[in-house]
C-alpha positions as CSV (number, residue, x, y, z in Angstrom):
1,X,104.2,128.6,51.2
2,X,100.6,129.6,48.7
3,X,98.4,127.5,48.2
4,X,97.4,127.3,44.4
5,X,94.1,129.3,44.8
6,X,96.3,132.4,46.9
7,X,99.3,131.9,44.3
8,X,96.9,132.6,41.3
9,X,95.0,135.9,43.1
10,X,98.8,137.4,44.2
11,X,100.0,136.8,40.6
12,X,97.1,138.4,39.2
13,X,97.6,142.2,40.5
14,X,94.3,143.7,39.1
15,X,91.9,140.9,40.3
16,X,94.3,141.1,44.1
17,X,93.7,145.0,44.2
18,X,90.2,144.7,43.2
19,X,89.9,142.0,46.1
20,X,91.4,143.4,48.8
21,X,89.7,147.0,48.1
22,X,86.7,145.1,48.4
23,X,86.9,143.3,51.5
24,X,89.0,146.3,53.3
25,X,85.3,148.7,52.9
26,X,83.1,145.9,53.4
27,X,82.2,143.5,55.8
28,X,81.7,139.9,53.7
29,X,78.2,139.7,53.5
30,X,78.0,143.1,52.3
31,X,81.3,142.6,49.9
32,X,80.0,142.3,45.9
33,X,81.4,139.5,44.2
34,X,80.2,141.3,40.8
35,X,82.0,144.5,41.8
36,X,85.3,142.7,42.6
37,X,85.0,141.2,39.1
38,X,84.1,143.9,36.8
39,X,87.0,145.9,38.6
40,X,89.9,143.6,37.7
41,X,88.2,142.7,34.2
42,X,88.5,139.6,34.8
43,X,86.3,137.0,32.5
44,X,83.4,135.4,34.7
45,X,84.2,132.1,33.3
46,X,88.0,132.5,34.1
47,X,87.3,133.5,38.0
48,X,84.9,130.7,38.1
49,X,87.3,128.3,37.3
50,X,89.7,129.2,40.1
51,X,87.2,130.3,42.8
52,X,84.0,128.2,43.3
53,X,82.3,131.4,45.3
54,X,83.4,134.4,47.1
55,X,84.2,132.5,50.1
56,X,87.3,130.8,48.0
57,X,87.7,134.2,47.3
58,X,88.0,135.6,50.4
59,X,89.7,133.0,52.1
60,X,92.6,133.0,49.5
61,X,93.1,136.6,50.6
62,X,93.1,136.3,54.4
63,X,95.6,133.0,53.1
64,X,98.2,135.5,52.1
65,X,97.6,138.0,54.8
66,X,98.4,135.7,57.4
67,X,101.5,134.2,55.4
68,X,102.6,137.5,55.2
69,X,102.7,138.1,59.0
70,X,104.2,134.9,60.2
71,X,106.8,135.3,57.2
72,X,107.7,138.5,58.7
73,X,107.7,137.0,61.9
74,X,109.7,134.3,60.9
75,X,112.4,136.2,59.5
76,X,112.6,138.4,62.7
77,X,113.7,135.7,65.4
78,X,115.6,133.3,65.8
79,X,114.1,130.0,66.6
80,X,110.4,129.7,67.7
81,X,108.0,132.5,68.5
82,X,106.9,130.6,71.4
83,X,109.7,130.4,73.7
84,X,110.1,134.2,73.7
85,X,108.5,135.9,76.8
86,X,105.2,136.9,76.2
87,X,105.3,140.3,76.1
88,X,108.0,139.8,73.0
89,X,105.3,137.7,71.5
90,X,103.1,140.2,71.9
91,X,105.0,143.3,70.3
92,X,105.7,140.9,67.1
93,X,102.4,139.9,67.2
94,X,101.4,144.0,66.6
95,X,104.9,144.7,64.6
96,X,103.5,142.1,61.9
97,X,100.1,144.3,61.7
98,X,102.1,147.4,61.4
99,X,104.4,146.1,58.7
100,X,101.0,144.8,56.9
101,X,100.5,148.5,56.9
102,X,103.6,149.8,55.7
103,X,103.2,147.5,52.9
104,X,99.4,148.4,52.0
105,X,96.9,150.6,54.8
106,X,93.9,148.3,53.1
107,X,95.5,145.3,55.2
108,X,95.2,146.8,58.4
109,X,91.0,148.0,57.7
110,X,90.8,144.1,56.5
111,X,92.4,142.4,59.1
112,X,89.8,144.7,61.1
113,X,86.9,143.6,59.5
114,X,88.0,140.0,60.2
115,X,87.7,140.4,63.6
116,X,84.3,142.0,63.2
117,X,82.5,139.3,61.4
118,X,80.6,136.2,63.1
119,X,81.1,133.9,65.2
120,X,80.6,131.4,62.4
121,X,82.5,132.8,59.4
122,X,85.4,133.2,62.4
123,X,85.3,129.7,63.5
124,X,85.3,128.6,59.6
125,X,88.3,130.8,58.8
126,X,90.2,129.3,61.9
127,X,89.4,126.1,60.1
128,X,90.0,126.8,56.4
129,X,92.8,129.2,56.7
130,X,96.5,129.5,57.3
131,X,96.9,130.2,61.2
132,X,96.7,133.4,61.9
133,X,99.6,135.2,64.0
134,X,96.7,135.9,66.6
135,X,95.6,132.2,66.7
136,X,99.3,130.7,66.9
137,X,100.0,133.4,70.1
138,X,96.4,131.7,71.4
139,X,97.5,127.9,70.9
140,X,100.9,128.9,72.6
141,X,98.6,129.8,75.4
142,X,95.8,127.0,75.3
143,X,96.4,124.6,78.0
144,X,99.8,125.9,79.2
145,X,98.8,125.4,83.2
146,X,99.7,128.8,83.3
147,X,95.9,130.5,83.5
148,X,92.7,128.4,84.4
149,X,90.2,127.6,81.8
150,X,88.2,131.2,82.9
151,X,91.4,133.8,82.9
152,X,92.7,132.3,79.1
153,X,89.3,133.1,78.2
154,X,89.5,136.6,79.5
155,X,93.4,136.8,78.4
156,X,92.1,135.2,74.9
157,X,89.7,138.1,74.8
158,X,91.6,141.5,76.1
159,X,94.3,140.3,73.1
160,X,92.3,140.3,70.4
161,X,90.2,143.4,71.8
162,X,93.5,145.4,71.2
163,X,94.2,143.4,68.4
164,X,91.1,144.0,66.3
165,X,91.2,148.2,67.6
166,X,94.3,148.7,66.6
167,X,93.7,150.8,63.8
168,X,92.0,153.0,65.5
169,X,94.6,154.0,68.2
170,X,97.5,154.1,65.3
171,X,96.4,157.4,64.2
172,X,96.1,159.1,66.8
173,X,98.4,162.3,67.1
174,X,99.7,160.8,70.6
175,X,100.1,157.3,69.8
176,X,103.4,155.3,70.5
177,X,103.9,152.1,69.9
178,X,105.7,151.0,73.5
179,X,102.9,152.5,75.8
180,X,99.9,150.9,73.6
181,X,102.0,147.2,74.1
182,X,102.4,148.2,77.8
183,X,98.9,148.6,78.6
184,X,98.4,145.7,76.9
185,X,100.7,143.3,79.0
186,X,99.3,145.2,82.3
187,X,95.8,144.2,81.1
188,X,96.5,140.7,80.5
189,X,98.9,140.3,83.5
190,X,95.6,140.7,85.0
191,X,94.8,137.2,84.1
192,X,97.7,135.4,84.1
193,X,100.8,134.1,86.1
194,X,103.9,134.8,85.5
195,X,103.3,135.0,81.6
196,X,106.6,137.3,81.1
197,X,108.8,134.9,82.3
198,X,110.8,132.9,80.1
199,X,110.2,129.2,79.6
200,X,113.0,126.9,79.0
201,X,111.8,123.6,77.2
202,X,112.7,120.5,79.3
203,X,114.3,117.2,77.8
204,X,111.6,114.4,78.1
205,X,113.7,112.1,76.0
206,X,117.4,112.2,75.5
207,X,119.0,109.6,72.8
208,X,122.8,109.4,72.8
209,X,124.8,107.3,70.6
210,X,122.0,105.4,69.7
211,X,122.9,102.2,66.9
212,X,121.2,99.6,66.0
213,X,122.0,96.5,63.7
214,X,119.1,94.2,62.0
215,X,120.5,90.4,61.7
216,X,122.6,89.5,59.2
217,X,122.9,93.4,58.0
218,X,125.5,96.1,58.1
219,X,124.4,98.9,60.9
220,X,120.8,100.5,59.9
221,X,121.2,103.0,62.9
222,X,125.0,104.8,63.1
223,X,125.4,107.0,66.6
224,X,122.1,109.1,66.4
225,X,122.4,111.6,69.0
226,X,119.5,114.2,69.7
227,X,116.9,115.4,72.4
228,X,113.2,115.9,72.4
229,X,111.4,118.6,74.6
230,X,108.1,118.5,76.0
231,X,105.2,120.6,74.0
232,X,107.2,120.6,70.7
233,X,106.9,118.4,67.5
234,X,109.6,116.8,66.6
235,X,110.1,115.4,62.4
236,X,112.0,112.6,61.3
237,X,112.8,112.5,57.5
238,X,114.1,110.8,54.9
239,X,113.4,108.5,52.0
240,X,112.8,104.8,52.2
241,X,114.9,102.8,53.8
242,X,116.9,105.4,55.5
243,X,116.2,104.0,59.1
244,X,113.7,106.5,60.2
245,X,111.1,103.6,61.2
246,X,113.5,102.0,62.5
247,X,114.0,104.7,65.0
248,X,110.5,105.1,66.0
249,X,110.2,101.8,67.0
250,X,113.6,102.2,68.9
251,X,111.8,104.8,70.8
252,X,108.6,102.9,71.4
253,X,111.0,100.5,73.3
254,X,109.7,97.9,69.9
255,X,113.1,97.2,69.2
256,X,115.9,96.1,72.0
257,X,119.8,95.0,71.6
258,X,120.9,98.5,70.8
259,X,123.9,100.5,71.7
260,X,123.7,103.6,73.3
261,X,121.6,104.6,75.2
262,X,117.9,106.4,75.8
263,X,116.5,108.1,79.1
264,X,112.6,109.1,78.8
265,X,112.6,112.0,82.0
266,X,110.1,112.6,83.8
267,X,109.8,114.7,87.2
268,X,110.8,111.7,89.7
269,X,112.4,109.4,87.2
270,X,114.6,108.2,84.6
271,X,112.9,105.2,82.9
272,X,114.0,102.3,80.8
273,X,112.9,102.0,77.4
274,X,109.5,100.0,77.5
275,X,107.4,102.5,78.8
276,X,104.0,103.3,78.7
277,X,103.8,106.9,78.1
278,X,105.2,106.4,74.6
279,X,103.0,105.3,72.5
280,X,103.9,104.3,68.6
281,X,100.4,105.5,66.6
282,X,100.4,102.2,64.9
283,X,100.0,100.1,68.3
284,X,96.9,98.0,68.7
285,X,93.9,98.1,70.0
286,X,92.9,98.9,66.9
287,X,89.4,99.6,65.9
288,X,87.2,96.4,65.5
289,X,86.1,96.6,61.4
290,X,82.8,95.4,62.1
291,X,81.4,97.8,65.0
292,X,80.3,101.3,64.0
293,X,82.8,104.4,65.6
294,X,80.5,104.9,68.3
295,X,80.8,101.2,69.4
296,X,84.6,101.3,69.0
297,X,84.4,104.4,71.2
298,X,82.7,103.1,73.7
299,X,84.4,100.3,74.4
300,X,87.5,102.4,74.3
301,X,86.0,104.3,77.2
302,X,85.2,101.2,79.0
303,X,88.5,99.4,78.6
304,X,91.0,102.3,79.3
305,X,88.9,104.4,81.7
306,X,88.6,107.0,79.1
307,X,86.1,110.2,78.8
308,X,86.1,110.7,75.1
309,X,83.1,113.6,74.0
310,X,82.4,111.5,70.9
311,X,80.5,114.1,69.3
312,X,83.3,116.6,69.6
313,X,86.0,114.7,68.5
314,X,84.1,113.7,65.1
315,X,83.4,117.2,64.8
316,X,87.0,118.4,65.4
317,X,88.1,116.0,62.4
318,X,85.4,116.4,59.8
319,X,83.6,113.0,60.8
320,X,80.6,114.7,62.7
321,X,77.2,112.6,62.1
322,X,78.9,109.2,60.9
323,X,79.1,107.8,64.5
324,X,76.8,104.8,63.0
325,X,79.5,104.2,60.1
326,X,80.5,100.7,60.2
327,X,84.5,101.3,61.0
328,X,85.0,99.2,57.7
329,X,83.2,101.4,55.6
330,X,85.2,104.7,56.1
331,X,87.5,105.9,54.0
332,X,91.1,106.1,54.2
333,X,91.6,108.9,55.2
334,X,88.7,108.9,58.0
335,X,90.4,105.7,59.2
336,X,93.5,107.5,59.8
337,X,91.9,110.2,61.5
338,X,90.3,108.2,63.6
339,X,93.9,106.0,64.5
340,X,95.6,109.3,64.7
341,X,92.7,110.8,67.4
342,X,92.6,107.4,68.9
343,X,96.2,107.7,70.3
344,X,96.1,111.1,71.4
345,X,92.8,110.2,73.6
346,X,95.4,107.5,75.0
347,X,97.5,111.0,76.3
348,X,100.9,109.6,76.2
349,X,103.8,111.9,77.0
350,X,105.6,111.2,74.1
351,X,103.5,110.4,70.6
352,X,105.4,108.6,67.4
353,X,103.1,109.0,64.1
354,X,104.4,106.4,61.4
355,X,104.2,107.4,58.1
356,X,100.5,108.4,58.5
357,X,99.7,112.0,57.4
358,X,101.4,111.6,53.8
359,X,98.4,110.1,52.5
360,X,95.3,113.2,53.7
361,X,94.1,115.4,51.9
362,X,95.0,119.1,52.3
363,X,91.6,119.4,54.0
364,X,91.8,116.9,56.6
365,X,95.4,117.1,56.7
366,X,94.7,120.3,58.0
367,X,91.8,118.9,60.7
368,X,94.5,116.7,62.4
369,X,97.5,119.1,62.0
370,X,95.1,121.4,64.5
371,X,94.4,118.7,66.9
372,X,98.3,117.5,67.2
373,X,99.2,121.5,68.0
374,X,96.2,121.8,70.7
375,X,97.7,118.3,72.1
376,X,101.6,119.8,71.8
377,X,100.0,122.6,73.3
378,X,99.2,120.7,77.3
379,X,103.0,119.8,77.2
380,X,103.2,116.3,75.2
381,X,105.7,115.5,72.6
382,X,105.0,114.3,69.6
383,X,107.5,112.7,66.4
384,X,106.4,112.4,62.9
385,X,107.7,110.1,60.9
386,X,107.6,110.6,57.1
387,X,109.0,110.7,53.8
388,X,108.0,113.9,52.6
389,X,108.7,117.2,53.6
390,X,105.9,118.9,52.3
391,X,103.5,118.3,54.9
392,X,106.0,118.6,57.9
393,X,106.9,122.6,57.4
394,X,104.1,124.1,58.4
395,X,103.6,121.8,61.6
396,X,106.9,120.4,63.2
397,X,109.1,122.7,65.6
398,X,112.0,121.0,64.5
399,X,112.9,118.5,61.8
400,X,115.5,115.7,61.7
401,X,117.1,115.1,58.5
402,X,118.3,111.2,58.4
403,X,120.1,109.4,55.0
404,X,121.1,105.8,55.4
405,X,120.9,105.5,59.4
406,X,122.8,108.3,59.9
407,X,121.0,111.9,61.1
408,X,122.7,114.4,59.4
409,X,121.5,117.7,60.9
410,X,118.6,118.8,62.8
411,X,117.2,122.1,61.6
412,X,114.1,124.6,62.9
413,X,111.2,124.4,60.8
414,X,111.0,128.3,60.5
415,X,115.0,128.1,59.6
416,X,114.1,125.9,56.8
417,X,111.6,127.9,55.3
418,X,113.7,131.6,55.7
419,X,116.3,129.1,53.9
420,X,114.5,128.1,50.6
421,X,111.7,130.5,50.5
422,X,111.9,132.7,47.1
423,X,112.5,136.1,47.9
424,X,111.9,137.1,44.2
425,X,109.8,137.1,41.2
426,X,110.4,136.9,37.8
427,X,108.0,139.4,35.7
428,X,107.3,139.1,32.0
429,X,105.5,141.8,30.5
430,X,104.9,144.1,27.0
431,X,105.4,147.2,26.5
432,X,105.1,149.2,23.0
433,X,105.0,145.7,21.5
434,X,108.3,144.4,23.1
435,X,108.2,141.8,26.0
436,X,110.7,142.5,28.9
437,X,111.6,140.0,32.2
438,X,112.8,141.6,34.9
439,X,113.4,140.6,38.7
440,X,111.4,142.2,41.8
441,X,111.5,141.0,45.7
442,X,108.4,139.3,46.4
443,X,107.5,141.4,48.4
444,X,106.4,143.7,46.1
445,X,104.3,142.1,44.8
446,X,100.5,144.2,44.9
447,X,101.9,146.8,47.0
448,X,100.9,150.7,45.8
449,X,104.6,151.5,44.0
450,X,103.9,147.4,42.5
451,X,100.7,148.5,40.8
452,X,102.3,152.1,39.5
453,X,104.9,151.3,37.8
454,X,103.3,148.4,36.0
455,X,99.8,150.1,35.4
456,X,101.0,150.9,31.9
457,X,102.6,147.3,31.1
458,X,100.4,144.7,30.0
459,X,101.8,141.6,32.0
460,X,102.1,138.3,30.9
461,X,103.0,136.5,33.7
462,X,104.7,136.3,37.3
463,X,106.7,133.3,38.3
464,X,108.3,132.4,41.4
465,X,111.7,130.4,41.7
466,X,111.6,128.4,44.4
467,X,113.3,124.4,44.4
468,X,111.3,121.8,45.2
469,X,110.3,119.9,48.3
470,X,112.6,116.8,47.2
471,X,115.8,118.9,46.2
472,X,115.3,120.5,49.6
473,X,115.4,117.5,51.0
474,X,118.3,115.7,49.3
475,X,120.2,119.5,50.3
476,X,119.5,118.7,53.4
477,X,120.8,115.0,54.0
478,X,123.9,116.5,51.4
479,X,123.0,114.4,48.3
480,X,124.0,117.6,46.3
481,X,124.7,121.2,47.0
482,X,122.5,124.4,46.8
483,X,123.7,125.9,44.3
């Protein structure tokens, strides 16, 4: 789903062609922000409005590129990307650059150039943009005991080798897809073990009948059954009062008196509720208010044994050079950062976050939501509590619909989204004085035959249909149908 700033540049085709020409021929410090605007005609003081500087710009650009690929992605599999062998990865990984092609050649010489630029303007797109197809495939990787620290590098490295060339090798007279894929694999089975092979998640919690009843109240809990696998994230929602808290401290072994029943598994054993490697994000120690974060850290380190690299970790969530910041003196925000990081450095097997990403901002919502994937991605499980869907798409595996204590389906995130995502567009435009709507697939959108058979129509506007978050949700849990 588009952000505001990549909505407004796809809906504006002459400004999105001027763009993309642009940064397809040059490399960004050579692109011209004048150029791209005298192009499109656009008014100076209309661009500046929605784009602060070329990087907005360009970001919002490589925002819809990538959305495009894991879209396509998305609607070609069933499930998640990451429990297909690798070498199926791989060839959707390079099917999504070939149907960027299909759809426009500039893609394919931008996506190019990408992979050309810096080290620094790559390490800020990791961090600004939409993950990448390419970065996703790496995080699957990251920390999957499968390659030592040394061969992921050199696997990381032969990928996006291919990756970044491929445009050169498509046009040759002798190319075929299968053999270029095949080298691939042999290179990078150089580096790895056993990568083909097909991993089967394992249960690390399974909850069976669970029900639970507050005193003096009706049931707030009715037969919850489900399972949660190592190395995925795993979303609980619902509105208010629909026992989703109530489950997570179920879980945390907070609550006890229930019926049912629920096994945390492990390799040797099959333990009772109240155990330590779940870990509810809310628990204390919390952070002393008066002692500054590098205080608090260190006498985290101290207490628990711990190892933490402050000055990584502040830099990995947007706090780097506040490590003298009295704890009280934060902001919101930082202070859930900090709670959030706090329990991952804790490294339990299975991690509950309460109703405690709602509240960032896109910016550092986006900070943690990278941290909690490289954490999924060593093999830990982690459950998100929350009210509202929005932020839990793009960053659960699965997600857990509950209404009134009962769970009333369990969906893939990626199912979701092929679900409710708007296929089409509604157009207005003039023509000879007369306005006309009509109805295109979204994907149409700035493609070539897009731009000629509208190059004569002065357009007024382009809409997408899509329902909102909250009627998706009340879909979901069967408040009303999707009509």
């Amino acid at each position: 789903m588009l952000n505001d700033k990549t909505y407004y540049l796809k809906s504006n085709h002459q400004l999105f062609d001027a763009t993309l020409n642009e940064f397809s021929e040059r490399p960004f410090e050579l692109a011209s922000l004048n150029e791209i605007i005298k192009r499109s005609n656009s008014n100076k003081g209309s661009f500046y409005y929605r784009f602060s500087d070329k990087k907005e710009l360009y970001f919002a650009l490589i925002d819809d590129m990538f959305t495009q690929q894991v879209n396509y992605i998305n609607d070609s599999i069933e499930g998640l990307m990451s429990q297909l062998p690798f070498d199926q990865q791989l060839k959707m990984l390079f099917d999504s650059l070939i149907q960027l092609m299909q759809m426009d050649p500039r893609f394919l010489e931008f996506s190019k150039k990408i992979y050309s630029e810096s080290k620094s303007l790559q390490s800020e797109i990791r961090e600004k943009c939409v993950l990448s197809p390419l970065e996703r495939l790496f995080m699957a990787l990251d920390f999957s005991n499968q390659v030592n620290v040394k061969q992921l590098s050199l696997l990381k490295e032969s990928i996006q080798h291919f990756y970044s060339v491929f445009s050169d090798f498509k046009d040759s007279p002798n190319f075929k897809m299968e053999d270029y894929l095949r080298f691939i694999t042999n290179s990078a089975s150089l580096a790895t073990k056993e990568l083909t092979e097909d991993s089967k998640q394992k249960v690390i919690v399974d909850i069976k009948d669970l029900s639970y009843t507050y005193q003096l109240s009706t049931n707030t809990i009715h037969q919850a059954t489900f399972q949660l696998f190592s190395g995925e994230i795993f979303a609980l929602v619902g509105d208010e009062d629909s026992g989703k808290s109530t489950i997570s401290r179920l879980l945390a072994g907070q609550l006890k008196r229930y019926e049912g029943s629920i096994q945390y598994i492990d390799d040797e054993t099959v333990d009772p509720p109240n155990v330590p490697h779940v870990l509810l994000s809310s628990d204390k120690p919390v952070f002393h208010l008066k002692k500054t974060i590098s205080q608090n850290i260190e006498l985290m380190n101290k207490s628990h044994h711990l190892n933490i690299d402050l000055s990584q970790e502040l830099k990995d969530i947007g706090l780097e050079g506040m490590e003298d910041i009295l704890y009280k003196d934060l902001s919101d925000d930082s202070k859930q950062l900090l709670l959030i990081s706090k329990a991952i450095w804790m490294k339990p097997k299975v991690l509950i976050i309460n109703q405690m990403i709602y509240s960032l901002s896109p910016y550092h919502l986006g900070l943690i939501s990278r941290k909690l994937l490289k954490y999924k991605a060593k093999g830990s499980t982690i459950v998100l509590i929350d009210s509202k869907l929005d932020q839990l798409l793009d960053l659960a595996d699965r997600i857990a619909f509950i209404d009134r204590g009962f769970i009333k389906k369990i969906s893939y995130s990626s199912d979701i989204k092929k679900k409710y995502d708007s296929k089409k567009v509604i157009i207005r435009y003039t023509l000879n004085g007369l306005e006309y709507s009509e109805s295109i697939p979204l994907s149409m959108i700035n493609t070539l035959p897009f731009q000629e058979k509208y190059k004569d129509k002065q357009l007024i506007e382009i809409n997408m249909v899509h329902k909102s978050y909250d009627e998706i949700l009340k879909i979901e849990i069967g408040e009303h149908s999707n009509e």
